[in-house]
C-alpha positions as CSV (number, residue, x, y, z in Angstrom):
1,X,0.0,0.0,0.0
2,X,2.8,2.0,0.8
3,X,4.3,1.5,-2.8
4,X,1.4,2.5,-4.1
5,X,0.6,5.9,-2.4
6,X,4.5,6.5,-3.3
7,X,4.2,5.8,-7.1
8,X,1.2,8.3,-7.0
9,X,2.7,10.7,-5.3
10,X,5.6,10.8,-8.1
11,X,2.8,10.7,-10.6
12,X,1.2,13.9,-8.9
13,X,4.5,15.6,-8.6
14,X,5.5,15.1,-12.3
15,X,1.6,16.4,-13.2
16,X,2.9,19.5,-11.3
17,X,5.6,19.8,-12.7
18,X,4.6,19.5,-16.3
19,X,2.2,21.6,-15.6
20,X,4.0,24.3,-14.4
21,X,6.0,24.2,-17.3
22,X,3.3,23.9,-19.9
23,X,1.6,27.1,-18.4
24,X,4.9,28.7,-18.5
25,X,5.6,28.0,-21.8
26,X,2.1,29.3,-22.8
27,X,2.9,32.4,-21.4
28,X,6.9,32.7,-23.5
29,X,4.9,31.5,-26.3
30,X,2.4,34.3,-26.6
31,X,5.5,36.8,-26.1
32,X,7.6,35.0,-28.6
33,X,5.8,34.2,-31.2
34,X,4.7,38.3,-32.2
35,X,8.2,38.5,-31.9
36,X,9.2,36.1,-34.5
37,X,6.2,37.5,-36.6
38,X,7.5,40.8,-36.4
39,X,11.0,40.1,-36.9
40,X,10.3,37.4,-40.3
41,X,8.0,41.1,-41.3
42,X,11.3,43.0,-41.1
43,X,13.2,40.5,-42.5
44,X,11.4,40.0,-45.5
45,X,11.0,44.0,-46.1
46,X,14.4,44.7,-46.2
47,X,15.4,41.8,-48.5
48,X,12.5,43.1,-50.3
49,X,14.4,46.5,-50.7
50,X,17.3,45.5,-50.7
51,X,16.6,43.2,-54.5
52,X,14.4,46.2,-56.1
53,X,17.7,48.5,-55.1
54,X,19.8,45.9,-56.9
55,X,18.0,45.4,-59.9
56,X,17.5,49.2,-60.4
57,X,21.1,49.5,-60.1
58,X,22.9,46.7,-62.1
59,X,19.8,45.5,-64.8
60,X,21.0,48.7,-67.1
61,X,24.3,48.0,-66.4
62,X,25.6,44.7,-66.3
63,X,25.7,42.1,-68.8
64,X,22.5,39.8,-69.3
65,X,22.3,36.9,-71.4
66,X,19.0,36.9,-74.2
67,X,18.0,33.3,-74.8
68,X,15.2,32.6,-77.2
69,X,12.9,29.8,-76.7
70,X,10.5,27.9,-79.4
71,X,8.7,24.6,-78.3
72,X,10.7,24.4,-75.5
73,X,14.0,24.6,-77.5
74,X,16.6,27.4,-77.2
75,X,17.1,28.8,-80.8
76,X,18.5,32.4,-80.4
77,X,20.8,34.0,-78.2
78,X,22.3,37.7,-77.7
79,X,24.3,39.2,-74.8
80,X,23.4,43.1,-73.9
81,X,25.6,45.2,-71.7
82,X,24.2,48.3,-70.1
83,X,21.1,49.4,-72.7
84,X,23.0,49.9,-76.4
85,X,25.9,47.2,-76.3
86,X,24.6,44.4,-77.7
87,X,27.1,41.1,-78.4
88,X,26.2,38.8,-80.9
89,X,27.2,35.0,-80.5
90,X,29.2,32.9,-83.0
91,X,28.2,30.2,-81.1
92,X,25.5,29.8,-78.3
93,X,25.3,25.6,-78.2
94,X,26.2,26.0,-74.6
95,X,22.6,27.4,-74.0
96,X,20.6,25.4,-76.2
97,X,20.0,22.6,-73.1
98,X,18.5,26.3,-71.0
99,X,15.6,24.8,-68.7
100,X,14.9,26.6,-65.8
101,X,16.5,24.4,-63.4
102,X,19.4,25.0,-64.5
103,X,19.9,28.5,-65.0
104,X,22.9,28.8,-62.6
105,X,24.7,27.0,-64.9
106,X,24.5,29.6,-67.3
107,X,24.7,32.6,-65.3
108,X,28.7,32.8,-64.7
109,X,29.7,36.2,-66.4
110,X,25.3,37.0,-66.8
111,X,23.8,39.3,-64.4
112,X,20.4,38.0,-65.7
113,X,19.1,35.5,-68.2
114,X,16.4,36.6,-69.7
115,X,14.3,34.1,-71.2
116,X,12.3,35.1,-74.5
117,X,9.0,33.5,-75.8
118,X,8.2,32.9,-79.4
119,X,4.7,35.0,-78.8
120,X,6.7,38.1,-77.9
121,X,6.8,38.0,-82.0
122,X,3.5,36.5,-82.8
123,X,2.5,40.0,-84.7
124,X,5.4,39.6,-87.1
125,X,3.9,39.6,-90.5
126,X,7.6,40.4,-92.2
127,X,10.6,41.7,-91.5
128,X,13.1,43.1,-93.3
129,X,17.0,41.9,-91.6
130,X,20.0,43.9,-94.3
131,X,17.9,44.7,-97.0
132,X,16.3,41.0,-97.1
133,X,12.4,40.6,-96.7
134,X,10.9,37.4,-94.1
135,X,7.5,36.3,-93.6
136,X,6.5,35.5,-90.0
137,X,7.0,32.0,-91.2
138,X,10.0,32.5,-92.9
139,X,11.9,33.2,-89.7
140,X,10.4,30.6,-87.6
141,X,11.4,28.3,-90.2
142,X,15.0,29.8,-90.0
143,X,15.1,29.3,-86.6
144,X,14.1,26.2,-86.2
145,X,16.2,25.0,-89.2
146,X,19.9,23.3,-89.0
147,X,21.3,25.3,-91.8
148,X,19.4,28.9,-91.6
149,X,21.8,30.4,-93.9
150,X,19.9,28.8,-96.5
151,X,17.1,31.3,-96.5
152,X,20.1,33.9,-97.7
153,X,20.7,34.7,-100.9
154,X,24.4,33.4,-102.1
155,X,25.7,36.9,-101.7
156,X,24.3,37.5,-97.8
157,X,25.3,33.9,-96.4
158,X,28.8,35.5,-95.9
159,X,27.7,37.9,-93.5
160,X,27.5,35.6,-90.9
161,X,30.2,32.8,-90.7
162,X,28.2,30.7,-88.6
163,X,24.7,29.3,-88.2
164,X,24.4,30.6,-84.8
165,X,25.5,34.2,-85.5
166,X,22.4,34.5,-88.4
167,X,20.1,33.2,-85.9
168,X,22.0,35.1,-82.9
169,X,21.6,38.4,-85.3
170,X,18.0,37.9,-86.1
171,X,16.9,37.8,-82.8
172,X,18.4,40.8,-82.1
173,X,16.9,42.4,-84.6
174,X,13.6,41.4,-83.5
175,X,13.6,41.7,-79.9
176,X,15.0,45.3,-80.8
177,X,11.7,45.9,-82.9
178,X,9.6,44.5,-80.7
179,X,10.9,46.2,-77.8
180,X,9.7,49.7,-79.5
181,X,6.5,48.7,-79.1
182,X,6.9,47.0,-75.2
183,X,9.3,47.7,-72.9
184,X,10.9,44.5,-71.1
185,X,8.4,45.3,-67.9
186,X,5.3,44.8,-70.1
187,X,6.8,41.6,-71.9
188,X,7.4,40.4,-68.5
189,X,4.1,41.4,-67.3
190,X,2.5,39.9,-69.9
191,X,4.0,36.4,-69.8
192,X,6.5,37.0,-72.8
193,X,9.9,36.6,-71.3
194,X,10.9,35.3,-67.4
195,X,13.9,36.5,-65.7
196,X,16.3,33.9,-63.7
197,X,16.7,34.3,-61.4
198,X,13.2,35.5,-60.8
199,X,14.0,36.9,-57.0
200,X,11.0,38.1,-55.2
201,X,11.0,41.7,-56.5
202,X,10.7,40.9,-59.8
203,X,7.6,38.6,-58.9
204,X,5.8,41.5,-57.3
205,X,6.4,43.1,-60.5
206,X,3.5,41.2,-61.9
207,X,1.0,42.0,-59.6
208,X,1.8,45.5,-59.1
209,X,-1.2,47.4,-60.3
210,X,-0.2,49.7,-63.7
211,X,-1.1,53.5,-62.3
212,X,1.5,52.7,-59.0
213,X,4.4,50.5,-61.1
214,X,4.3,53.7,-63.6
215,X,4.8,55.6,-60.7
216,X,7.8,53.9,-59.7
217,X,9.6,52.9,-62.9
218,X,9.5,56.7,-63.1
219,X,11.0,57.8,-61.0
């Protein structure tokens, strides 16, 4: 009997104990989480600030990478420092495996890789690339085709002394055009190209109504 009042005496102790500690926890809990709210709040602002400052700073000025894609190929590629210097590529195979995860991979030396729908040029009826007239078709043809030189006459193929360097030009020349017409925030906006990395920032970017991302792209 003895035993017996002892064991339940431990048992009430330990229910004491536990909870003692269960209503002092409560009470830590209530303080601390707020607290951890507050401070995630913070952190998350200032990374927040700290990416748009970034971008605002380096996208005009650093190098970023221009990948084309078409049925979930890479067929295009231009580099673009700062807003004018634009770098065609004798050879972009290196890209043509692009998928977005692996992006890194291609990053060393890019600031950003900007990836480039097909749609961005689905209103191309022609266009005329050093004196030389293409159908909408014509060009996705070219850039889909293993020998694109062969929509050149004889005389142009020269121009360009590798496959990838007509299709790396071309592109150029119509993200150039189309970009008269949308700036790289509406293509974004509207689904035509994705930036990688795409850091939170940029995401809000697509949300952000029209009146207050003016506002702000203004100033």
């Amino acid at each position: 009997m003895a035993t017996l009042f002892g064991i339940l005496f431990i048992i009430l102790i330990i229910a004491l104990v536990l909870a003692v500690i269960l209503t002092v926890m409560e009470k830590i809990t209530k303080f601390v989480i707020p607290l951890i709210i507050i401070a995630l709040l913070v952190l998350s602002a200032f990374y927040f600030v700290s990416d748009a400052a970034d971008i605002q700073m380096k996208f005009n000025t650093e190098k970023k990478l221009f990948l084309l894609e078409m049925d979930d190929d890479i067929v295009g590629a231009f580099a673009l420092q700062g807003e004018d210097k634009s770098e065609t590529l004798f050879d972009f195979s290196g890209f043509k495996r692009f998928k977005s995860e692996n992006a890194d991979s291609v990053l060393n030396g890019y600031y950003k890789v900007v990836l480039v729908h097909w749609d961005a040029f689905s209103d191309v009826n022609t266009a005329e690339i050093n004196n030389i007239e293409f159908s909408g078709q014509q060009l996705k043809e070219m850039f889909k085709s293993g020998n694109p030189r062969q929509y050149l006459p004889e005389n142009a193929r020269q121009l360009f002394p590798t496959d990838d360097s007509l299709k790396s030009s071309v592109f150029l020349f119509l993200f150039a055009d189309a970009s008269k017409q949308k700036n790289l925030i509406e293509m974004y906006r509207d689904g035509d190209v994705d930036f990688y990395p795409e850091t939170a920032s940029l995401k809000v970017i697509r949300f952000v109504p029209d009146f207050i991302l003016n506002k702000l792209v203004s100033q």
